[in-house]
C-alpha positions as CSV (number, residue, x, y, z in Angstrom):
1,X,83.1,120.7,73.5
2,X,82.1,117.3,74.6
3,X,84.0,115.2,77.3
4,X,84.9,112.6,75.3
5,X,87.3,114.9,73.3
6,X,89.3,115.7,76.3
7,X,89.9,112.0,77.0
8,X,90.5,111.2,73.7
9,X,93.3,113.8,73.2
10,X,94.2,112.8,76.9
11,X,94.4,109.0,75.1
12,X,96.5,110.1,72.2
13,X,98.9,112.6,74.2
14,X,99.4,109.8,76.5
15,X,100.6,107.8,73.3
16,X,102.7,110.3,71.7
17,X,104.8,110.8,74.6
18,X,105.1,107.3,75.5
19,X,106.2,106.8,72.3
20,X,108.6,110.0,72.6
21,X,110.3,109.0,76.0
22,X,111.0,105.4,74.6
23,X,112.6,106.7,71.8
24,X,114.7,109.4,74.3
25,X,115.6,106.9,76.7
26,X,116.9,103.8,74.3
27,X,118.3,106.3,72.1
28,X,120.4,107.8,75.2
29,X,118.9,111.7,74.8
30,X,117.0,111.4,78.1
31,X,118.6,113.7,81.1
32,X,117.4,113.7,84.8
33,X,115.0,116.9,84.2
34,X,113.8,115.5,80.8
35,X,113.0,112.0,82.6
36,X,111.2,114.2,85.2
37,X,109.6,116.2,82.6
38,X,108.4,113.5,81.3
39,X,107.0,111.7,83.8
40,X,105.2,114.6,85.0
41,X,103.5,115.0,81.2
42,X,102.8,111.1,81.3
43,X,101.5,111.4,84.6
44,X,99.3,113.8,84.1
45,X,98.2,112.4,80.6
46,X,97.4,108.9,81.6
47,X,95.0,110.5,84.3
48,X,93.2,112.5,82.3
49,X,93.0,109.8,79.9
50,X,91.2,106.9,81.7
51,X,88.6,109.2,84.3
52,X,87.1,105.8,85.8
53,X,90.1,103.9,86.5
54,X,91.9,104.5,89.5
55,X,94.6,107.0,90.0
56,X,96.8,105.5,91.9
57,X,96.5,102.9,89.7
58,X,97.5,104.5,86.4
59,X,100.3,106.2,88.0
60,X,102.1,103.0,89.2
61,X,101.7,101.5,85.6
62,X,104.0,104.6,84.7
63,X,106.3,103.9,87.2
64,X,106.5,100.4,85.9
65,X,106.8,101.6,82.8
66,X,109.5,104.2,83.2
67,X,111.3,101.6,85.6
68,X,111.2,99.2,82.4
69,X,112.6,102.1,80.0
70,X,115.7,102.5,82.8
71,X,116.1,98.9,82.4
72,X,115.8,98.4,79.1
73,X,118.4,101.5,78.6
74,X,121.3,100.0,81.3
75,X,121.1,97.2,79.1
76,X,122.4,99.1,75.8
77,X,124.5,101.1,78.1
78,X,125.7,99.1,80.8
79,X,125.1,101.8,83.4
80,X,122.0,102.5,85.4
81,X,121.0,105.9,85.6
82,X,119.3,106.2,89.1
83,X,119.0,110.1,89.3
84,X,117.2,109.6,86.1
85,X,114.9,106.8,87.3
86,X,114.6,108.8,91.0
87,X,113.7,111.9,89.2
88,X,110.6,110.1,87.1
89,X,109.1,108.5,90.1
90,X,109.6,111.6,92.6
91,X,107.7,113.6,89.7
92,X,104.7,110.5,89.5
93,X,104.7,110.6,93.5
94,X,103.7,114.7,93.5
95,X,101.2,113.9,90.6
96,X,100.2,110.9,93.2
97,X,99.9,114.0,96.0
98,X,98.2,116.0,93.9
99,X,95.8,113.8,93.2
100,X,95.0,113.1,97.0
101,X,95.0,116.5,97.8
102,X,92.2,117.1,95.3
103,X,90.5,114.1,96.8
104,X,90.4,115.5,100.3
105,X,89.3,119.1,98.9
106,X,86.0,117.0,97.2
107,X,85.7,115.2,100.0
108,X,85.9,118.3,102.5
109,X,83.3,120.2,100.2
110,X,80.9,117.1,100.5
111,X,80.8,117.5,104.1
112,X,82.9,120.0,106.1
113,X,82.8,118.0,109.5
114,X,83.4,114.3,108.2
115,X,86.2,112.9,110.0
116,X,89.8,112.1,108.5
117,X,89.5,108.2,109.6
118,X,86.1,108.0,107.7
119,X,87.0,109.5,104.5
120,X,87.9,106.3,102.3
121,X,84.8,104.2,101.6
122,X,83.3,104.2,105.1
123,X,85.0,101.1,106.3
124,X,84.1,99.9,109.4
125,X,87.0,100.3,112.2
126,X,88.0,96.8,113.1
127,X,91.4,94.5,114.1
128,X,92.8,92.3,111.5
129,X,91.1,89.4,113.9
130,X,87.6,91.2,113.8
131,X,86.5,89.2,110.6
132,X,87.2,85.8,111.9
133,X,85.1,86.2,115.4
134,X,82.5,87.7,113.4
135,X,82.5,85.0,111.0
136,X,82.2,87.1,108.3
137,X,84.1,85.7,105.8
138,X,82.9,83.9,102.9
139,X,82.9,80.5,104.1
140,X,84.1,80.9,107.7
141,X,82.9,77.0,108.6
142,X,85.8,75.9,106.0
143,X,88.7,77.8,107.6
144,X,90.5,77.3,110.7
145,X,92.5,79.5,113.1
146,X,95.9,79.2,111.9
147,X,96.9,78.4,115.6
148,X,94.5,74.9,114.9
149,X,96.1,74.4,111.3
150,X,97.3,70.7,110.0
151,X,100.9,70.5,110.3
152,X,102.2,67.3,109.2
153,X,98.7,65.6,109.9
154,X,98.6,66.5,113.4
155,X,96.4,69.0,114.2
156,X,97.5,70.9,117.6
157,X,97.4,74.3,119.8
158,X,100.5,76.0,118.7
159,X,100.5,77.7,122.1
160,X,100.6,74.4,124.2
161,X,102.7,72.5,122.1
162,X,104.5,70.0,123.9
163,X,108.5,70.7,124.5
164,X,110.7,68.4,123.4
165,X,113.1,66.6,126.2
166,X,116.9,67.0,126.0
């Protein structure tokens, strides 16, 4: 069985119950469990369905999405349901831990001794001001500190501003 025809029944389940939880929710059949039901299968569905895009990605597209079903249904209704919208996104957010757990498992069968603080994308440990006395950034001679920045065409040390007289 090739690959592609678990994505594309990932791709097509992912439609169908889109298309099954709009209909639930505008149509006023949707309980807490089913909204959390739902979002689980969704959840689930959508990452299965697109392998190279990011996960945490695709699951906050759901939450969108489900948050925009809620809405759309408190407008027919007049009421917000938020156990019904709290029980969708707590059922993305332990797909969401899930997902990072499997990532730490790969990452800890990779290489047994790599360090927590190493484990996303081997970034470089450095302060937010790191950058800008490196020069790093694309077109560092452009910018300026934003303590030297042109406030209303004067351009002065915020720190030794003078103080106005009383």
């Amino acid at each position: 069985m090739p690959a592609g025809t678990i994505v594309h029944g990932a791709q097509i389940a992912v439609l169908a119950i889109g298309a099954l939880a709009t209909h639930d929710y505008l149509g006023g059949g949707m309980g807490d469990s089913d909204a959390g039901r739902i979002a689980l299968m969704l959840g689930v569905a959508v990452l299965i369905a697109a392998p190279q895009q990011r996960g945490a990605e695709l699951l906050g597209a759901v939450a969108i999405w489900l948050t925009t079903c809620e809405f759309m249904a408190a407008s027919r209704t007049g009421q917000f349901a938020l156990w019904r919208w709290a029980m969708g996104l707590a059922a993305l957010a332990l797909v969401l831990i899930l997902t990072r757990v499997s990532h730490f498992r790969a990452q800890a069968r990779a290489n047994p001794w790599r360090r927590l603080g190493d484990r996303d994308w081997g970034r470089p440990r450095s302060g937010p001001g790191a950058a800008w006395r490196r020069r790093a950034t694309a077109g560092a001679a452009d910018q300026v500190p934003p303590a030297q920045a042109d406030i209303e065409g004067q351009a002065r040390l915020l720190a030794t501003s003078p103080r106005r007289s009383r």
